[in-house]
C-alpha positions in Angstrom: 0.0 0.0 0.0 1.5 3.1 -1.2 0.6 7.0 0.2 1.0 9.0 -2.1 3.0 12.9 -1.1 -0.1 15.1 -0.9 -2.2 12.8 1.2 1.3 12.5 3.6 1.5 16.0 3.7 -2.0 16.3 4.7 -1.7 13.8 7.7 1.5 15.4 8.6 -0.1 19.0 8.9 -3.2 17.3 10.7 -0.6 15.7 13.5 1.6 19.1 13.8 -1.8 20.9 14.7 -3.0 18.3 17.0 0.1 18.5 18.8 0.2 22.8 19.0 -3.6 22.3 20.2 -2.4 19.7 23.1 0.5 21.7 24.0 -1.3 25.4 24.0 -3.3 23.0 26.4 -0.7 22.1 28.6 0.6 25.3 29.1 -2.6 27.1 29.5 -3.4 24.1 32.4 0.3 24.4 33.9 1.0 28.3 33.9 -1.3 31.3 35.2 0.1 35.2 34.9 -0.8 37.7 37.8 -0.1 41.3 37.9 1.2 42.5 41.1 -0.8 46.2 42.8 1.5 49.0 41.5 0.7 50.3 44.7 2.4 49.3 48.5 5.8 47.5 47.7 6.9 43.8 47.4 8.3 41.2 49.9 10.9 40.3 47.7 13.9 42.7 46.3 13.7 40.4 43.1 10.5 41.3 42.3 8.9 44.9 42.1 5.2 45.9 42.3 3.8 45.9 39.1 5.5 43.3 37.7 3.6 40.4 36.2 4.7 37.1 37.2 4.1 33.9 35.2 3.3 31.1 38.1 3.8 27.6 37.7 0.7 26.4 39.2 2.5 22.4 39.5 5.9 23.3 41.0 6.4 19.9 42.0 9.7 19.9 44.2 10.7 23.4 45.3 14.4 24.6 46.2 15.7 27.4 48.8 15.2 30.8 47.0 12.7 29.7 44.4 10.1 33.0 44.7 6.2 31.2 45.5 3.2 32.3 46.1 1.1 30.7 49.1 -2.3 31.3 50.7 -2.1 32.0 54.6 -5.1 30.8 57.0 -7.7 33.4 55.5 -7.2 32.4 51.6 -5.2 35.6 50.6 -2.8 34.6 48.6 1.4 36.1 49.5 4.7 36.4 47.9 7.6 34.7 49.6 10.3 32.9 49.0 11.5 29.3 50.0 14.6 29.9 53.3 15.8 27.7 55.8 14.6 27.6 59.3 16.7 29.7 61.6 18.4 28.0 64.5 16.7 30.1 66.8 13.1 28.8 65.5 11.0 25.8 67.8 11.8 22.2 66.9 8.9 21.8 66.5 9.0 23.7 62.8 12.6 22.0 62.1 10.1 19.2 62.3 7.1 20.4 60.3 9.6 21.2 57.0 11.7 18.0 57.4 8.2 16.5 57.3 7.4 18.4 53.8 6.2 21.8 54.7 8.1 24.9 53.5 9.6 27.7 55.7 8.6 30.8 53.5 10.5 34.4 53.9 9.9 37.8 52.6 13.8 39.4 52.0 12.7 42.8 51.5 12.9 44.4 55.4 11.7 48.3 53.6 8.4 45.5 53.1 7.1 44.0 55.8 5.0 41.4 54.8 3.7 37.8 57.1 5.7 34.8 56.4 6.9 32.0 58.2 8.1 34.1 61.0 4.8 35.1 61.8 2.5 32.0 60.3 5.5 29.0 61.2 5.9 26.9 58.4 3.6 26.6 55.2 1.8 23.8 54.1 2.6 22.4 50.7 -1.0 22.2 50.0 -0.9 26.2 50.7 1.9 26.9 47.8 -0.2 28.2 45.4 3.1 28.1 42.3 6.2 28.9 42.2 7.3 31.8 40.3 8.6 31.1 37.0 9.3 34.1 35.4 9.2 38.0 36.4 8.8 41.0 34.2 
């Protein structure tokens, strides 16, 4: 059974726009942009208010300094960024992030904003994304 070029070519153009439809998809399902107030200031020095931020809303595993966003008690949702737990901090939250919660911290002191200082560690169910790109 032979094909012949055009009918190929057809197939070919029919696959290439199946896969652009499933990846717009994907990345439409995977990635959210926000615009941060203009107004007030920003918790971290990498980040400015105003800036939009592409968020990676399935960071899977997150490192110390990646920038997140995370929803405290009342649902709002805050910019921080993934520290280490200070020395000086209760076992007891040592305990909670070698158990899989993050210690979240706002670098900016001109912006005081709550983190883990004030809330203890954050739930990885609270991590709303993980900031992928800034601009």
């Amino acid at each position: 059974m032979s094909v012949d070029k055009r009918t190929f070519v057809r197939y070919a153009r029919y696959a290439v726009y199946a896969f652009v439809v499933v990846a717009l998809g994907y990345l439409v399902l995977r990635f959210d942009m926000i615009t941060l107030p203009e107004e007030g200031c920003s918790p971290l020095r990498s980040i400015s208010p105003g800036d939009r931020l592409v968020v990676d809303l399935w960071p899977g595993r997150l490192a110390e300094g990646d920038p997140v966003l995370f929803r405290d008690e009342s649902g709002k949702l805050l910019l921080g960024k993934v520290g280490t737990v200070p020395e000086t901090a209760p076992e007891s939250y040592a305990a909670a992030v070698a158990a899989g919660a993050y210690w979240i911290v706002a670098d900016d002191p001109r912006c005081p904003a709550p983190d883990s200082r004030a809330l203890g560690p954050i739930d990885a169910e609270a991590i709303a994304g993980k900031v992928f790109l800034a601009f």
